[in-house]
C-alpha positions in Angstrom: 40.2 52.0 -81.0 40.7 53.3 -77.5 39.9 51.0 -73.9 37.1 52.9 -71.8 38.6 52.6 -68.3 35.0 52.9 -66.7 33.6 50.3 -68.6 36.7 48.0 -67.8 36.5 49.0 -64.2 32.4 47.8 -63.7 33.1 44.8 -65.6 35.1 43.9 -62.3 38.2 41.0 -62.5 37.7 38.4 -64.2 37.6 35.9 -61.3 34.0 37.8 -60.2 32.1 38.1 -63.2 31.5 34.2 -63.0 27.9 32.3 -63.1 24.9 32.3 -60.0 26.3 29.3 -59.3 29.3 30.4 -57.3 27.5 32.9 -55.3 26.3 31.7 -52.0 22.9 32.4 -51.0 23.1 34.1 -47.2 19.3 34.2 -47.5 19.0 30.4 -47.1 18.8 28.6 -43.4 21.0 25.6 -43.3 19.0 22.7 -41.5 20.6 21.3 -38.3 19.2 18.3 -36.6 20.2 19.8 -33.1 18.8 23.4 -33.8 15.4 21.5 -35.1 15.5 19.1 -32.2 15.5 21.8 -29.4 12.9 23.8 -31.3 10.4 21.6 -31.0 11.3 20.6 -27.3 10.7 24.0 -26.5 7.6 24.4 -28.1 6.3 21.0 -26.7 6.6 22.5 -23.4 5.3 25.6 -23.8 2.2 23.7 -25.2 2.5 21.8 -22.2 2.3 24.1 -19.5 -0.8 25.9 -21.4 -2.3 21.9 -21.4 -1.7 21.7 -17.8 -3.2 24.8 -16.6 -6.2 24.2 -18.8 -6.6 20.9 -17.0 -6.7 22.3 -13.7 -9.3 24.7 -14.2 -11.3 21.9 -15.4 -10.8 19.7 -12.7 -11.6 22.4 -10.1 -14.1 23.6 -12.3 -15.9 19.8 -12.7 -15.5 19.3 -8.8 -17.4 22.1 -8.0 -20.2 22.0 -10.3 -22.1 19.6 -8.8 -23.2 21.8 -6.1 -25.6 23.6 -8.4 -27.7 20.2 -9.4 -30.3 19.0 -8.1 -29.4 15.5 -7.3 -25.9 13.4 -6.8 -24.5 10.1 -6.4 -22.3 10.1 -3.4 -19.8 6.8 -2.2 -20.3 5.9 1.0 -17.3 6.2 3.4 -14.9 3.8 4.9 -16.2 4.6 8.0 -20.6 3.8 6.8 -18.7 0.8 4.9 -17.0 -0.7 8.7 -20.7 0.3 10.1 -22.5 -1.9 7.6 -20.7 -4.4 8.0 -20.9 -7.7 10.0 -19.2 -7.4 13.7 -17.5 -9.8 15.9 -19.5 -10.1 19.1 -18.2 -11.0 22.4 -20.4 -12.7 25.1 -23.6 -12.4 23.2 -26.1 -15.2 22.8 -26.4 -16.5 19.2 -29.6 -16.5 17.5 -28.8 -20.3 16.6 -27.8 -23.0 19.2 -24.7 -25.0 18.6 -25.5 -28.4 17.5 -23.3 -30.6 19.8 -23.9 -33.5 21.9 -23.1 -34.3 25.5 -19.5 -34.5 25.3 -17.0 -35.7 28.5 -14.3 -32.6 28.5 -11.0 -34.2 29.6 -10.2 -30.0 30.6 -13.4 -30.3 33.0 -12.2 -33.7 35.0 -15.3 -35.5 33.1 -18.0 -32.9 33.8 -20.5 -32.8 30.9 -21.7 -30.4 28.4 -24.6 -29.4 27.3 -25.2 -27.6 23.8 -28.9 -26.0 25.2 -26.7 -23.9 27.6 -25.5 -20.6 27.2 -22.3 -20.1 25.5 -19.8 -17.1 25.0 -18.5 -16.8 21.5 -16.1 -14.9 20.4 -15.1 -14.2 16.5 -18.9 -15.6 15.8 -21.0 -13.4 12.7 -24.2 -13.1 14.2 -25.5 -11.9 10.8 -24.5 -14.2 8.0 -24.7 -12.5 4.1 -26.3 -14.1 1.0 -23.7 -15.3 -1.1 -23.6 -13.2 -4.9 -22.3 -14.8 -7.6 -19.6 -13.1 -9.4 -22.0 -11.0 -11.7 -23.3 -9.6 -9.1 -21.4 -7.6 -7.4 -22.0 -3.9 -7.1 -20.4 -0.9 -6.1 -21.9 0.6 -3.2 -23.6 3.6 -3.6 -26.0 6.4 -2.4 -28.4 8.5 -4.5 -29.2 11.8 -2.5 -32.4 13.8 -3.8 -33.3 17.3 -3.4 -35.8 16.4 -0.9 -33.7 13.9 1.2 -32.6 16.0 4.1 -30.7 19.2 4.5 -27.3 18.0 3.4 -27.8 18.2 0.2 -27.0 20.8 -2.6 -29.9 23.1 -2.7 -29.6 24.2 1.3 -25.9 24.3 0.7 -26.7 26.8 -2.0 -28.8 28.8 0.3 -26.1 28.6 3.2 -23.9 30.0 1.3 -24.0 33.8 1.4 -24.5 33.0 5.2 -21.9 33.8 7.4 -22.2 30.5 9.4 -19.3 27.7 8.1 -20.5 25.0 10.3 -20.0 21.9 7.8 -20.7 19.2 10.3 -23.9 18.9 12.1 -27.0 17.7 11.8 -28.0 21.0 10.0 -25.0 21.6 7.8 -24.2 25.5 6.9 -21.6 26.8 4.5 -21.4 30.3 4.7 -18.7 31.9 3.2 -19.1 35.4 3.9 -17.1 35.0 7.2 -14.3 33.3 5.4 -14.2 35.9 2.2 -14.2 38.9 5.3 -11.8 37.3 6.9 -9.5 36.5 3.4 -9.6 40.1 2.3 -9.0 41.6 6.3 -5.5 39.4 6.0 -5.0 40.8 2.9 -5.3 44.6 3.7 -3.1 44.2 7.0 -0.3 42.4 4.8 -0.3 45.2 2.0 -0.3 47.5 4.7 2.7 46.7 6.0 4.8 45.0 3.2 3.9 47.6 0.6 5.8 50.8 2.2 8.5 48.7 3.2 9.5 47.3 0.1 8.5 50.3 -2.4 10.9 52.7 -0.4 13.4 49.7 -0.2 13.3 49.9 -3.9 13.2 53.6 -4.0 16.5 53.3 -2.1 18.1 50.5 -3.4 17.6 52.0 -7.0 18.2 55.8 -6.4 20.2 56.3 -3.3 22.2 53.0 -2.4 25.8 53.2 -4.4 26.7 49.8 -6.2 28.2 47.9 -3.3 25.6 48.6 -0.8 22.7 47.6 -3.9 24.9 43.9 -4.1 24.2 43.5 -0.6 20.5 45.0 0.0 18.8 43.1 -3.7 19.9 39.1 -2.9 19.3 39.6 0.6 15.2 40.4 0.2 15.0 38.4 -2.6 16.8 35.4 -0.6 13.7 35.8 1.7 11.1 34.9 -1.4 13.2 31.3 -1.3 11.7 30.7 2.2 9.0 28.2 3.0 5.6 28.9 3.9 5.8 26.7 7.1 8.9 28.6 8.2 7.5 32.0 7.9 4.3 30.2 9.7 6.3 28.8 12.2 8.1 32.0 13.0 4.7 33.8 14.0 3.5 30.9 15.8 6.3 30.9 17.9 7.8 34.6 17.9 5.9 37.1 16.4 2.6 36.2 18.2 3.9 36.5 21.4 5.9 39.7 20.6 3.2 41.1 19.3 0.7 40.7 22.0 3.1 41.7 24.7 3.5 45.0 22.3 -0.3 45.8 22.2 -1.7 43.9 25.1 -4.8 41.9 22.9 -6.6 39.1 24.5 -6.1 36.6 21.3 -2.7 35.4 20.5 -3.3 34.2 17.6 -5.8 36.8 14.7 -5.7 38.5 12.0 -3.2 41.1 12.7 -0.3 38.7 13.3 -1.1 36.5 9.9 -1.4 39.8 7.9 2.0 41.0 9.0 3.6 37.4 8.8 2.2 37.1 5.1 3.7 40.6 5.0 6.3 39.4 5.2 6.1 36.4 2.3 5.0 39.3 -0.1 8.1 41.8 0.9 10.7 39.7 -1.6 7.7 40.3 -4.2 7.0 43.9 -4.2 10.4 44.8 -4.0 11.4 42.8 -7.2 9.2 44.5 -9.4 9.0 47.8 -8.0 12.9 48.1 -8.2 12.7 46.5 -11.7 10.3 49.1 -12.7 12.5 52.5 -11.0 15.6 51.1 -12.4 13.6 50.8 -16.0 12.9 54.7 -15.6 15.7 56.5 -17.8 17.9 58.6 -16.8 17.5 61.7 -18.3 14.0 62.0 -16.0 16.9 62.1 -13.0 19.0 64.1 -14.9 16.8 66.7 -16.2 15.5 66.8 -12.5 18.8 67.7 -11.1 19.5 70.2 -13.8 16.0 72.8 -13.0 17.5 72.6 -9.2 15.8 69.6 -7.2 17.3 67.7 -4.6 18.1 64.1 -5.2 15.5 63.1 -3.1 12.7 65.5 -4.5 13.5 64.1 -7.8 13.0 60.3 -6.4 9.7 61.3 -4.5 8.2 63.2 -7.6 9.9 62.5 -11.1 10.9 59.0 -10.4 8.5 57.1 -8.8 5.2 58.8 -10.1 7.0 57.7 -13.9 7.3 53.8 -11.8 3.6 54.0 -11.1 2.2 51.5 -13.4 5.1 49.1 -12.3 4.3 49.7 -8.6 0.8 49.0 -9.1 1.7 45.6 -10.9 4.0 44.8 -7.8 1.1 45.3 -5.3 -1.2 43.4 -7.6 1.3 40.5 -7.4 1.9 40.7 -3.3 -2.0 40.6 -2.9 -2.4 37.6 -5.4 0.8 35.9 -2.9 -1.2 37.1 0.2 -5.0 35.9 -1.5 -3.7 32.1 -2.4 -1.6 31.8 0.8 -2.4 28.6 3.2 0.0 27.6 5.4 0.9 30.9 7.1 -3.1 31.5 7.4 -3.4 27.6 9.1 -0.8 28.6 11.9 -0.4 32.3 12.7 -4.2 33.2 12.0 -6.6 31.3 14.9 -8.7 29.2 12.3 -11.8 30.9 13.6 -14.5 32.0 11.2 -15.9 35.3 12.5 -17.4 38.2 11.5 -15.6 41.2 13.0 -13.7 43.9 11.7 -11.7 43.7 14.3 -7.8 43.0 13.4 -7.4 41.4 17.1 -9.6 38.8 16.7 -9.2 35.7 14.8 -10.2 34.8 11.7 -10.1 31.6 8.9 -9.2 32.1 5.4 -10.5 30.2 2.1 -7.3 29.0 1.4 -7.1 27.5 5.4 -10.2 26.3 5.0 -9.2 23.9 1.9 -5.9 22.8 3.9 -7.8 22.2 7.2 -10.6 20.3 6.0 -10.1 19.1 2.5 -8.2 15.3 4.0 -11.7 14.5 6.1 -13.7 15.3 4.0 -16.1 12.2 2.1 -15.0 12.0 -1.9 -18.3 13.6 -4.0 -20.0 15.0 -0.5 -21.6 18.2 -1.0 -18.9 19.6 1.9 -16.0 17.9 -0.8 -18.3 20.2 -3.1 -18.2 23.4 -1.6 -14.4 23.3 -0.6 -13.8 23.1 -4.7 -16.8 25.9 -5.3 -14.2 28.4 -2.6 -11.0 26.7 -4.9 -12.6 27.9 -8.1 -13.5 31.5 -6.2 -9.7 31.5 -5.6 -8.3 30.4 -8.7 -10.6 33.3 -10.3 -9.2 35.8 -8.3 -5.8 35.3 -8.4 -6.0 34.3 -12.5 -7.7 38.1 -12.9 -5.0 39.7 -10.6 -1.8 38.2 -12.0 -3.7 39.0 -15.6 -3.9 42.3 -15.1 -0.7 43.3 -13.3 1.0 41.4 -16.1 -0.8 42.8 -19.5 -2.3 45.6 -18.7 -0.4 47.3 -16.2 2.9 46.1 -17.3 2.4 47.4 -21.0 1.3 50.8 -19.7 4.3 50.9 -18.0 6.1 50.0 -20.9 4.3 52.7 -23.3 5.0 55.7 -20.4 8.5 54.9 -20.8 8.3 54.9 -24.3 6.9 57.6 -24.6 3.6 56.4 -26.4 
């Protein structure tokens, strides 16, 4: 009987053709402590930050929603608390006369005093409180009605597409239209000037700088996004303003035009991030095929690889302005704090965000002006949420299926 050498040859050596249980399984995950551990630390903190943000919009959200009722309880201030209390009087006549006889003062060589005269006391309560027991102490507070007076929520709510922010008077007024004009006329001047300069910085840095010259030109602007605020602020305060104004001979020092390009400034490192992110995401054969039909290395830049960028620019823009919207110390010095109506870019103007910083330490905890500041936070925290939303999901992703090719 002849050996098949095929059938000898698929039964394999003998070593091989042993049971399942020498096989190992590269299908199965081996558990590690340290691979479970940091697993669930990073989940933790994603879950975290989601908590955290989700808090804040409800603490803005809870601070500001008083305004629209109709009636509040409101603490009264240190300062109503130091009024209604008892003073220390000085040279005034007490309402009861000392009892004290006639007394020989050794300091008055023997003269005598009488108690029916007229005596200057000082540290003396001329008003004496009941004493409370224990149980019955109270915390002091103020119920304020609909009906009470003006400051209350219902005229703040009709003040507030005024354009009067006049928050302490007898006749309080919390427009906001002057402070949402002058919010979005710093906005516009900024984009004006930081969006050309950093898209054609990008444009050049990704298409016509060679490699060393890019190593110099990208840390350098993005160094400038690891700037403070105050800095930048302090800069126009103290330069730009005055170099400005001797350029174009305005009256104001300090407006809108010199905040604008000073938060130009703070959004340049931005812009220039994404929009060189987004050319340098652009592939090559665009460039290539560009060059090949005959057009110049800049004609190809201009109007193959930046029109292909588009949704990527747009996304950068959408950023800057959400930098610009949200920006408060810049506004607080470079700006002029003054909440005007005028389209004028020479004249000065006050932001929402200045407004929080400026005003939000004197303000009384629970007042209807605490109120309002939190109503123009939530307007701000909208914004911005919407703006960073869109330039990252929607805008981004179209980028993403253009270059794809979807």
């Amino acid at each position: 009987m002849t050996k098949n050498p095929l059938k000898d040859k698929a039964a394999g050596p003998p070593a091989l053709a042993n049971s399942d249980q020498d096989r190992i399984d590269i299908t199965r995950k081996k558990f590690r402590i340290g691979d479970y551990l940091a697993e669930k630390v990073i989940k933790g903190v994603a879950f975290l930050s989601i908590t955290i943000i989700v808090f804040i919009f409800f603490f803005v959200f809870r601070e500001a929603f008083p305004i629209f009722s109709n009636s509040k309880v409101v603490k009264p201030s240190i300062t109503e608390k130091i009024a209604q209390a008892p003073q220390e009087t000085y040279g005034a006549v007490t309402d009861k006369p000392i009892k004290q006889s006639k007394e020989v003062n050794t300091q008055t060589n023997g003269a005598a005093t009488d108690s029916s005269q007229v005596q200057e006391q000082y540290g003396v309560q001329t008003i004496e409180p009941e004493p409370e027991s224990a149980g019955d102490e109270k915390e002091d507070t103020y119920t304020v009605s609909a009906g009470s007076g003006f400051d209350d929520n219902q005229s703040a709510l009709k003040t507030l597409v005024t354009k009067d922010w006049v928050p302490v008077s007898q006749k309080p007024r919390y427009g906001i239209l002057a402070l949402i004009l002058g919010t979005f006329k710093i906005t516009l001047i900024s984009l004006l000037f930081a969006a050309p300069l950093a898209i054609l910085a990008a444009l050049y840095t990704a298409i016509f700088a060679n490699k060393k010259m890019k190593e110099i030109i990208k840390p350098t602007i993005e160094l400038l996004a690891g700037f403070p605020s105050v800095v930048i602020g302090f800069f126009a305060l103290m330069v730009l303003a005055t170099f400005l104004q001797q350029i174009f001979h305005y009256e104001t020092r300090l407006n809108s035009f010199v905040g604008g390009i000073a938060m130009g400034i703070a959004a340049i490192p931005i812009i220039f991030t994404i929009t060189e992110d987004a050319l340098t995401a652009v592939p090559k054969s665009f460039f290539e095929a560009s060059l090949a039909i005959g057009a110049s290395k800049w004609q190809t830049a201009f109007f193959v690889i930046l029109p292909a960028a588009t949704p990527g620019i747009f996304a950068a823009v959408l950023l800057g302005i959400g930098r610009v919207f949200g920006e408060t110390m810049i506004a607080l010095m470079a700006t002029g704090n003054a909440a005007l109506m005028d389209l004028n870019p020479f004249s000065s103007v006050r932001t929402l965000a200045a407004t929080i910083g400026a005003e939000m330490n004197e303000v009384v905890f629970g007042d209807t002006h605490y109120n309002v500041l939190f109503l123009i936070g939530s307007l701000l925290f909208i914004f911005t949420f919407f703006i960073n939303a869109i330039a990252e999901f929607y805008v981004k992703g179209k980028l993403m299926k253009r270059i794809q090719g979807k």
